[in-house]
PDB file of N, CA, C and O in Angstrom:
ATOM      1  N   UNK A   1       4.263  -8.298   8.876  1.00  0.00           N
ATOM      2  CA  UNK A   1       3.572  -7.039   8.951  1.00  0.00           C
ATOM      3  C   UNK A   1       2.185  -7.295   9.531  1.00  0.00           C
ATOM      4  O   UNK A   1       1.493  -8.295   9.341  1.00  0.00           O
ATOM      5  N   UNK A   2       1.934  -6.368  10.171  1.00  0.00           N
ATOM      6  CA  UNK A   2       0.761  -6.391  10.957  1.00  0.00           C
ATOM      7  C   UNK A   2      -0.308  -6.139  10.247  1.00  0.00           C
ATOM      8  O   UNK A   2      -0.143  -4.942  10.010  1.00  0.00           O
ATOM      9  N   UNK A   3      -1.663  -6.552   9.551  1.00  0.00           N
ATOM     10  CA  UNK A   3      -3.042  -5.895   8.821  1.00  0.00           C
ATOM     11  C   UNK A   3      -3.309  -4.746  10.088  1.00  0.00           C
ATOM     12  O   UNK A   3      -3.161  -4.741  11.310  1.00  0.00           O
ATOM     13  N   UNK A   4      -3.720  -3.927   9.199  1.00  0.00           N
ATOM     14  CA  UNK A   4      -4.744  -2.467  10.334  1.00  0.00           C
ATOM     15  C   UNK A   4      -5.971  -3.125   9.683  1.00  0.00           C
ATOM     16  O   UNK A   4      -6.353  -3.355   8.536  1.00  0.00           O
ATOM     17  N   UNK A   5      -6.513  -3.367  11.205  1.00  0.00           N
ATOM     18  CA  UNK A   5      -8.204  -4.081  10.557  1.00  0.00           C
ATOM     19  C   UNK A   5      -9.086  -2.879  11.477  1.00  0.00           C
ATOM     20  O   UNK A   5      -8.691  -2.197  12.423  1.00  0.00           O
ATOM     21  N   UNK A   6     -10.554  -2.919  10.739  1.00  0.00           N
ATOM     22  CA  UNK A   6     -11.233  -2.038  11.808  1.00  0.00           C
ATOM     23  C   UNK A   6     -10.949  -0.696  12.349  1.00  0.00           C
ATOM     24  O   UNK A   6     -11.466  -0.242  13.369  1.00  0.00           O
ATOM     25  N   UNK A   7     -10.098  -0.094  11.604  1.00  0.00           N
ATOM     26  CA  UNK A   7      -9.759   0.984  11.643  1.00  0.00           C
ATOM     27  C   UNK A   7     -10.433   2.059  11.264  1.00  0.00           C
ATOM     28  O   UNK A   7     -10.878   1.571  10.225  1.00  0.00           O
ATOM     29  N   UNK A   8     -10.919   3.273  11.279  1.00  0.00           N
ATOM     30  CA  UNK A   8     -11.718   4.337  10.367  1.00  0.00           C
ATOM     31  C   UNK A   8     -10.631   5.438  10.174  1.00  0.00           C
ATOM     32  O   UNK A   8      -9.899   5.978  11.003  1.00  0.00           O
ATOM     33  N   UNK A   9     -10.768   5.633   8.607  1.00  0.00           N
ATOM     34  CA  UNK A   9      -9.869   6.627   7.958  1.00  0.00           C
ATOM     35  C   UNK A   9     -10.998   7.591   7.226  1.00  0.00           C
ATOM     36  O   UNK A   9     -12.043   6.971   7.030  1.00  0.00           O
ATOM     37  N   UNK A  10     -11.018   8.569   6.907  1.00  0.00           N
ATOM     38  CA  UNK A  10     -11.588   9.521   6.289  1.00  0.00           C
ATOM     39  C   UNK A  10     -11.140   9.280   4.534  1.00  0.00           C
ATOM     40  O   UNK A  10      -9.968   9.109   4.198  1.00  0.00           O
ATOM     41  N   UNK A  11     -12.105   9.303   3.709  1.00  0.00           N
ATOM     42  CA  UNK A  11     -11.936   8.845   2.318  1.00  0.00           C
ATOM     43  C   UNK A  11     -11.059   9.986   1.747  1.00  0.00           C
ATOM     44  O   UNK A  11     -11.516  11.122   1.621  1.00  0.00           O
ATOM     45  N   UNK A  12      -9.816   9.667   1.412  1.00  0.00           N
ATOM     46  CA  UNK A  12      -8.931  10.053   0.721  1.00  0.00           C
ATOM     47  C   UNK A  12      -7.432   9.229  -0.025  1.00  0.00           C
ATOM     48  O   UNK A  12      -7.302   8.007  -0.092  1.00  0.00           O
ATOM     49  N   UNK A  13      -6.791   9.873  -0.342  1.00  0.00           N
ATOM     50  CA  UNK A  13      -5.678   9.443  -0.798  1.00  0.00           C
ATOM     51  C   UNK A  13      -4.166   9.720   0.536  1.00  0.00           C
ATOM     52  O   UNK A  13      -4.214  10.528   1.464  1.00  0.00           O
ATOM     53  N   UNK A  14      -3.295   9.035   0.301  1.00  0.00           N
ATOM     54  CA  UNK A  14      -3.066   9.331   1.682  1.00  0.00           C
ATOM     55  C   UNK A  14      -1.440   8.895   1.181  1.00  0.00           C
ATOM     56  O   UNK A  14      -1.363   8.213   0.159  1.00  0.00           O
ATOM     57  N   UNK A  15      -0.121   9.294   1.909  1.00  0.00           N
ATOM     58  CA  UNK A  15       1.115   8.949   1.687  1.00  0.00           C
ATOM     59  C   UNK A  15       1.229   7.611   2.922  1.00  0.00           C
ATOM     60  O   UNK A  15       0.993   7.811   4.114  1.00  0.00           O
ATOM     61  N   UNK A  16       1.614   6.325   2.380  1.00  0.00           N
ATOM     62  CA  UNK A  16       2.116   5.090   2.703  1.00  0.00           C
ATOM     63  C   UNK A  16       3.834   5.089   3.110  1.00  0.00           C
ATOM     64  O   UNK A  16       4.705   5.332   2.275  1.00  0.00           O
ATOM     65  N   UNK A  17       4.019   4.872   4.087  1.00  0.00           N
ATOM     66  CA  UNK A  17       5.629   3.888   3.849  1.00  0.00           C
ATOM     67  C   UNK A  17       5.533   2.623   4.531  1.00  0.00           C
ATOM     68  O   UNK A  17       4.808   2.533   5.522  1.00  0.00           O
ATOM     69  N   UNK A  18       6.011   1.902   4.218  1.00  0.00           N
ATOM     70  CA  UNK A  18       5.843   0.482   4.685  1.00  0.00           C
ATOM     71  C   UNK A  18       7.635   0.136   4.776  1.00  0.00           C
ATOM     72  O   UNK A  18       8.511   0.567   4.027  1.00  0.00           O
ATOM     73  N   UNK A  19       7.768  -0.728   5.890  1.00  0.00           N
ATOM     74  CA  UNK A  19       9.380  -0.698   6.200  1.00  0.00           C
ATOM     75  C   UNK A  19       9.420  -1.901   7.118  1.00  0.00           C
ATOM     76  O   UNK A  19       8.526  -2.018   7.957  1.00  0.00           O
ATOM     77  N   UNK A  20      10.281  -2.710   7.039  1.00  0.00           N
ATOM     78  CA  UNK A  20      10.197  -4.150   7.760  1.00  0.00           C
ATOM     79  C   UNK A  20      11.917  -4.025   7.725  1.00  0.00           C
ATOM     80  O   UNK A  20      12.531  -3.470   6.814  1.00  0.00           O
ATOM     81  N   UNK A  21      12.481  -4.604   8.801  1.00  0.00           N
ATOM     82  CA  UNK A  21      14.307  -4.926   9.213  1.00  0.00           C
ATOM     83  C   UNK A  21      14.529  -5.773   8.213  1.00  0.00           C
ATOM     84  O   UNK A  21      13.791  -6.750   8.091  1.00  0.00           O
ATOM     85  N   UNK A  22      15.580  -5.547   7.330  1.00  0.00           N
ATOM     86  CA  UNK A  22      16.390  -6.253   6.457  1.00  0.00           C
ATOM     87  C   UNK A  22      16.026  -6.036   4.908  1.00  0.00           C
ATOM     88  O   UNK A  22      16.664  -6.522   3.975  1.00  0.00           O
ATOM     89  N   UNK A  23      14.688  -5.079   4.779  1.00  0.00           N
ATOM     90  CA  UNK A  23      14.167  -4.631   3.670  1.00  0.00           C
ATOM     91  C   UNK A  23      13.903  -3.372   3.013  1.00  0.00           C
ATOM     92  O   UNK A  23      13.936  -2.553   3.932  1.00  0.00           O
ATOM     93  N   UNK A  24      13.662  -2.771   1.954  1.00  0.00           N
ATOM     94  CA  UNK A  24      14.288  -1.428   1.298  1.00  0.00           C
ATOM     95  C   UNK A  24      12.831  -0.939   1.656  1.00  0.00           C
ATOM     96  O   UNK A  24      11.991  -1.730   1.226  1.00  0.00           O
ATOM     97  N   UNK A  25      12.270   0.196   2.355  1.00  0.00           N
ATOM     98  CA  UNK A  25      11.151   1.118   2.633  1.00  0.00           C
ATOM     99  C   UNK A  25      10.478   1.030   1.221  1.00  0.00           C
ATOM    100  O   UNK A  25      11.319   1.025   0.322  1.00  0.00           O
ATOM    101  N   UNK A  26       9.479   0.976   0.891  1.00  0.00           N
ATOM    102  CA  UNK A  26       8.347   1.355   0.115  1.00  0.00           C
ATOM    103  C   UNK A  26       7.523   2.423   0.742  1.00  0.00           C
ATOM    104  O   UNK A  26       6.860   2.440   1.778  1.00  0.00           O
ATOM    105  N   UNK A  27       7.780   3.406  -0.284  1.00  0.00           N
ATOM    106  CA  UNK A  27       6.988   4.678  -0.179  1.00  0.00           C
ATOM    107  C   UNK A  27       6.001   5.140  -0.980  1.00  0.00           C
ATOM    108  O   UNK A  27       6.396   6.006  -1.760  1.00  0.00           O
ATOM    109  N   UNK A  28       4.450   4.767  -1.087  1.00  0.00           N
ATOM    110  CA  UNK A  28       3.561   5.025  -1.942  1.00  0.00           C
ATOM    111  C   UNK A  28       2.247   6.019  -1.837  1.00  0.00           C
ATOM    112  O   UNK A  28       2.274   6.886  -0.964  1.00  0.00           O
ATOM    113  N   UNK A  29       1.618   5.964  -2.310  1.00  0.00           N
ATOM    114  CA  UNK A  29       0.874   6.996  -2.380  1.00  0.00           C
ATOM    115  C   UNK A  29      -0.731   6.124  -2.672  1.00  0.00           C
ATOM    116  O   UNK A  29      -0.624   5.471  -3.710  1.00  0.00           O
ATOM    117  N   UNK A  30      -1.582   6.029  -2.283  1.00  0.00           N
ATOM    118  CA  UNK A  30      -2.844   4.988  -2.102  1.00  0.00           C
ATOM    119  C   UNK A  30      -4.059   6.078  -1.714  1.00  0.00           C
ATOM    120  O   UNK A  30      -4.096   7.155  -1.118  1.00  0.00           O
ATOM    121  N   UNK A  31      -4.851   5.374  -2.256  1.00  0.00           N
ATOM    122  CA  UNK A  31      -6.507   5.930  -1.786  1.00  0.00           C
ATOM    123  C   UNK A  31      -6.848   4.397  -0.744  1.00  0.00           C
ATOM    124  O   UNK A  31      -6.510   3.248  -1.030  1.00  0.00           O
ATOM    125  N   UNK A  32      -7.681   4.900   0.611  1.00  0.00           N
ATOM    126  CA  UNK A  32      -8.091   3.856   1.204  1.00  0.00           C
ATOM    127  C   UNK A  32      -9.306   2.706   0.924  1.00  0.00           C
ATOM    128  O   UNK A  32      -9.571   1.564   1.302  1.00  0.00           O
ATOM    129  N   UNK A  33      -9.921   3.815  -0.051  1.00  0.00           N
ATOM    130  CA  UNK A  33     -11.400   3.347  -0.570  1.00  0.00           C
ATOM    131  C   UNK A  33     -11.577   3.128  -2.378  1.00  0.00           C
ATOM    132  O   UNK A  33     -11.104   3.913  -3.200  1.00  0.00           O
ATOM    133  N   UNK A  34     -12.284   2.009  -2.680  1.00  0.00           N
ATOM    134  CA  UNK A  34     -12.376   1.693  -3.999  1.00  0.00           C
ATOM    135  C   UNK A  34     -13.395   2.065  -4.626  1.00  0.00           C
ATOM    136  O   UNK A  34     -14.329   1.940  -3.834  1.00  0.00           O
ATOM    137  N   UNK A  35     -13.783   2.467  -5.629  1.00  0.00           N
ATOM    138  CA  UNK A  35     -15.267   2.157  -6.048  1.00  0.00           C
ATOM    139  C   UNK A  35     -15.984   0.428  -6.225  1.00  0.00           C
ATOM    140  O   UNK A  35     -15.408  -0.385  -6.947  1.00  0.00           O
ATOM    141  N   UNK A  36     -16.994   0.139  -5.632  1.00  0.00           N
ATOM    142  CA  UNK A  36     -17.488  -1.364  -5.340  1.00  0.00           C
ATOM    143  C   UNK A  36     -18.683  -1.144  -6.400  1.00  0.00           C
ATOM    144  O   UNK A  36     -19.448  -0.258  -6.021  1.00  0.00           O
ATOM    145  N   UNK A  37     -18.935  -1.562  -7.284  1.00  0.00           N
ATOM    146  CA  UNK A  37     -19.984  -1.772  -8.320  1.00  0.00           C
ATOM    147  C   UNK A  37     -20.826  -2.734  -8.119  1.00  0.00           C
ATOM    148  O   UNK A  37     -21.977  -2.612  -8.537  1.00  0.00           O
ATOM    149  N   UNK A  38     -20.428  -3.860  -7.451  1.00  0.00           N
ATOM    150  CA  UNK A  38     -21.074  -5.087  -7.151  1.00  0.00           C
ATOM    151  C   UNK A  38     -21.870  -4.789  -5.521  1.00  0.00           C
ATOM    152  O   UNK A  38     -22.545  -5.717  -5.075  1.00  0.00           O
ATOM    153  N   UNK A  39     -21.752  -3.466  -4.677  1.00  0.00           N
ATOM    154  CA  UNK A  39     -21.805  -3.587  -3.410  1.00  0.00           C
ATOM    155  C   UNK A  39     -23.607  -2.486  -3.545  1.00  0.00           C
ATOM    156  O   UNK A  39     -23.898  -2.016  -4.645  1.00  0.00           O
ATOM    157  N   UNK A  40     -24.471  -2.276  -2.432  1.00  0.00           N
ATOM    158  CA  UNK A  40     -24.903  -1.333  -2.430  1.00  0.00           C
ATOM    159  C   UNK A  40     -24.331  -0.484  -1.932  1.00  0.00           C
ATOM    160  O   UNK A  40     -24.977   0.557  -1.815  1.00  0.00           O
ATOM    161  N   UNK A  41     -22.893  -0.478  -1.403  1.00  0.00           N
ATOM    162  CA  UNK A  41     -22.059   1.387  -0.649  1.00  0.00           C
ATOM    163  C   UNK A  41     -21.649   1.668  -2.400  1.00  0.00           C
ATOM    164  O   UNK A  41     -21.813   0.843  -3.300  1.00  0.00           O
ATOM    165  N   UNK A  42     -21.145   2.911  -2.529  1.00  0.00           N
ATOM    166  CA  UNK A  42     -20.423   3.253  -3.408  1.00  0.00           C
ATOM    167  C   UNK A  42     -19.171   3.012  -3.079  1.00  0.00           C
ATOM    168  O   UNK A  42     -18.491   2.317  -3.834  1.00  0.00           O
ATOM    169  N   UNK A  43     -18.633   3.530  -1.910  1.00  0.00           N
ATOM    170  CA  UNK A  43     -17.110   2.934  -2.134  1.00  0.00           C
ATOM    171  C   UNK A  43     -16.870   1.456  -0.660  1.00  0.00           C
ATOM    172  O   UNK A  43     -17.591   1.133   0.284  1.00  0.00           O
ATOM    173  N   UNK A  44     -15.925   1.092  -1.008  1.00  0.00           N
ATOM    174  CA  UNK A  44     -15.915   0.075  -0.548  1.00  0.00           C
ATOM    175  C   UNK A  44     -14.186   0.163  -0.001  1.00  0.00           C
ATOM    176  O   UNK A  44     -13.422   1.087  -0.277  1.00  0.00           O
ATOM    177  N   UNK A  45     -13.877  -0.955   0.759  1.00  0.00           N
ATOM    178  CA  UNK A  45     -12.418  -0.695   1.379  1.00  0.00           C
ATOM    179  C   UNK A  45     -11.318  -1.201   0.212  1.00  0.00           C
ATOM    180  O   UNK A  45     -11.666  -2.012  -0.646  1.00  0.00           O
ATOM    181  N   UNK A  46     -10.253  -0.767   0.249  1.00  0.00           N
ATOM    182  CA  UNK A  46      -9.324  -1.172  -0.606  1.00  0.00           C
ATOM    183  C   UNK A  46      -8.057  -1.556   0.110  1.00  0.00           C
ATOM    184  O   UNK A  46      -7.562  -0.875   1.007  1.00  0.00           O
ATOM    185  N   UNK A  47      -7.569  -2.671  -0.333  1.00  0.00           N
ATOM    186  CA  UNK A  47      -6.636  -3.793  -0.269  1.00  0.00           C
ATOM    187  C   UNK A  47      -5.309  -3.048  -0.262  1.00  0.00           C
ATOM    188  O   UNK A  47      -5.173  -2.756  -1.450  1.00  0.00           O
ATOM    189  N   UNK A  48      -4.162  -2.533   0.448  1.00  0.00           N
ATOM    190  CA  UNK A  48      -3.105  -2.009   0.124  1.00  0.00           C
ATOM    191  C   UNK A  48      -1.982  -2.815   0.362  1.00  0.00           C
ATOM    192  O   UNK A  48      -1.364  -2.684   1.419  1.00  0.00           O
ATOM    193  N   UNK A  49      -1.493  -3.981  -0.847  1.00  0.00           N
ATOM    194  CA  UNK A  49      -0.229  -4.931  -1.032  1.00  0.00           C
ATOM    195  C   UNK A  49       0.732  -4.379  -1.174  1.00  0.00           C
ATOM    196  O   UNK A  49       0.389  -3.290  -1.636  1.00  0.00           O
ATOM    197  N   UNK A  50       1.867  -4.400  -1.075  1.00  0.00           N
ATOM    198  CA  UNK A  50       3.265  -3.875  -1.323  1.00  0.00           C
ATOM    199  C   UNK A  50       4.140  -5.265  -1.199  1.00  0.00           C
ATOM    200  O   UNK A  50       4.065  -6.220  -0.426  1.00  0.00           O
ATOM    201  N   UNK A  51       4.867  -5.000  -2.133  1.00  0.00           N
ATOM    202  CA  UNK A  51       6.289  -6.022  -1.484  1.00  0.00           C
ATOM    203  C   UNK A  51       7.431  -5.093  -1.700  1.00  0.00           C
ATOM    204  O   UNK A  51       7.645  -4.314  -2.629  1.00  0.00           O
ATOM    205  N   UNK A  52       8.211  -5.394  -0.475  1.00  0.00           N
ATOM    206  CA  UNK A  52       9.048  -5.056  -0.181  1.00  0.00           C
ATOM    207  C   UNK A  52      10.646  -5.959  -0.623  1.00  0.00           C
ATOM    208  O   UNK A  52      10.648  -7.183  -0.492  1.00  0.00           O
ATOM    209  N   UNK A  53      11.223  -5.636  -0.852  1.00  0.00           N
ATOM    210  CA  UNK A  53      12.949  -6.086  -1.575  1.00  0.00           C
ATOM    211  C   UNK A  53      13.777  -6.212  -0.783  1.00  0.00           C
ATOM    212  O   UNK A  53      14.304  -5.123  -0.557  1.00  0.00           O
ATOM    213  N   UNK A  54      14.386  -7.381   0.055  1.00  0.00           N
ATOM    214  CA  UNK A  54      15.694  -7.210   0.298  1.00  0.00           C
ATOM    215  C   UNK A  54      16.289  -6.650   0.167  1.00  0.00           C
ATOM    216  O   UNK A  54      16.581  -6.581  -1.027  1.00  0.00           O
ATOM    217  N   UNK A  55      17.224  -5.538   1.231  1.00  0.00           N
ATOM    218  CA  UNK A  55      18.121  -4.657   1.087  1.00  0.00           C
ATOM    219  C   UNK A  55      19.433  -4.643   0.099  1.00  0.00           C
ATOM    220  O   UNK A  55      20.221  -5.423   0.633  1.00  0.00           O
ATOM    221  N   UNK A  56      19.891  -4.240  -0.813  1.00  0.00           N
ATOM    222  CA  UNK A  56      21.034  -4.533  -1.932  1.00  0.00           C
ATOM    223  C   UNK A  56      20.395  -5.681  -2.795  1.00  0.00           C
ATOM    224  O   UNK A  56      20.900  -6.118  -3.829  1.00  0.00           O
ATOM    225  N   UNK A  57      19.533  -5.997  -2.384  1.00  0.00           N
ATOM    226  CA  UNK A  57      18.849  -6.941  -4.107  1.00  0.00           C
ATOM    227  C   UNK A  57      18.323  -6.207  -5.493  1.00  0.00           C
ATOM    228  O   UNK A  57      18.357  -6.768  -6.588  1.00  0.00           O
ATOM    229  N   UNK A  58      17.906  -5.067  -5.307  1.00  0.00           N
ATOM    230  CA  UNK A  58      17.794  -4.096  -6.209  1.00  0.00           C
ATOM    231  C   UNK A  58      19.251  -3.263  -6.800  1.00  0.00           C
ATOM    232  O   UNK A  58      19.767  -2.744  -5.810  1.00  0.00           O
ATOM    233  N   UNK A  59      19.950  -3.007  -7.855  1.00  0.00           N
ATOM    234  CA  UNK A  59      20.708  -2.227  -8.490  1.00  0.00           C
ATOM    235  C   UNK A  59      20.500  -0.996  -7.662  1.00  0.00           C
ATOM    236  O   UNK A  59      19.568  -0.824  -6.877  1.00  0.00           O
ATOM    237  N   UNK A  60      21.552  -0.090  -7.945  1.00  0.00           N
ATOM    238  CA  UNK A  60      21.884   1.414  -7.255  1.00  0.00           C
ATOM    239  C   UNK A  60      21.019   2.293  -8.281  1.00  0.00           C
ATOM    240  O   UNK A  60      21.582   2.470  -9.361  1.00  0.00           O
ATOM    241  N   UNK A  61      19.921   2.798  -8.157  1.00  0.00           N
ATOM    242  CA  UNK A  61      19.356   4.166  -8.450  1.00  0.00           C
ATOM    243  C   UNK A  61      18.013   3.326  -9.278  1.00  0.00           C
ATOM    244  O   UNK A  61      17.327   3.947 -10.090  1.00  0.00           O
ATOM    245  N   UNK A  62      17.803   2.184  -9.033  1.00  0.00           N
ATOM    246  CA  UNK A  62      16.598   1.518  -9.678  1.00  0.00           C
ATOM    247  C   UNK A  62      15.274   1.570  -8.796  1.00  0.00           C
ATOM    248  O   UNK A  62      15.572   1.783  -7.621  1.00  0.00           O
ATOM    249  N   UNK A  63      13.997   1.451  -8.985  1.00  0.00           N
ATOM    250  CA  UNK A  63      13.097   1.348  -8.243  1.00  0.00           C
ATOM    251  C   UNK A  63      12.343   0.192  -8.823  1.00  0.00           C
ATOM    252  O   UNK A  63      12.324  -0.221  -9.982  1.00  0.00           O
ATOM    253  N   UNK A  64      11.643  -0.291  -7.611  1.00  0.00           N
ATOM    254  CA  UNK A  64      10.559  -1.078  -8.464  1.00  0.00           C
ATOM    255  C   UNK A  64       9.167  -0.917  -9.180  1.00  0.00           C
ATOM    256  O   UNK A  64       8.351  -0.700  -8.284  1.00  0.00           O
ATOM    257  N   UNK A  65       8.594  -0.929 -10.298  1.00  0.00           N
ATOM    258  CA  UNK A  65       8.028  -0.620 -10.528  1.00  0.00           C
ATOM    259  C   UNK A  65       6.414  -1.768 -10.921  1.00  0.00           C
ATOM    260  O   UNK A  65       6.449  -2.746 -11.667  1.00  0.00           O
ATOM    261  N   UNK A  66       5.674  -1.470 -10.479  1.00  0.00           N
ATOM    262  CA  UNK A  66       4.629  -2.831 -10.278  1.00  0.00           C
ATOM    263  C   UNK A  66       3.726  -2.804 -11.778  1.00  0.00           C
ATOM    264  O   UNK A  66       3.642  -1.670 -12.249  1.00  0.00           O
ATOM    265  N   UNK A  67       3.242  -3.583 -12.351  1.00  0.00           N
ATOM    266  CA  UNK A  67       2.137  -3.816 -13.471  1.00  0.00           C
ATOM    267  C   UNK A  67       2.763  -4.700 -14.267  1.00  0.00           C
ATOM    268  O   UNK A  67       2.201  -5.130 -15.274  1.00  0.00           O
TER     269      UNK A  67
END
């Protein structure tokens, strides 16, 4: 997968799918920006990880669920 670097997005929350050949689509839902406490900006950029599952490695009607 390719990083989007240097990009400008407008601060919001935004619908994700992420999809690579041989792997099950991840469809999420993300804000682009974090709150940075340690920074002088208030918000700061945020990191958007996903992993994605081998196609039929997951059970029929299961999702994955992250935490």
């Amino acid at each position: 997968m390719t990083p989007i670097e240097k990009t400008r997005l407008p601060i919001g929350i935004f619908r994700w799918k992420t999809q690579k050949e041989g792997y099950e689509a991840a469809l999420t839902a993300a804000s682009i920006w974090d709150i940075d406490t340690d920074a002088h900006n208030l918000f700061g950029p945020n990191n958007l990880l996903r992993v994605l599952d081998k196609e039929e490695s997951i059970p029929p009607d299961m999702v994955r669920v992250t935490g």
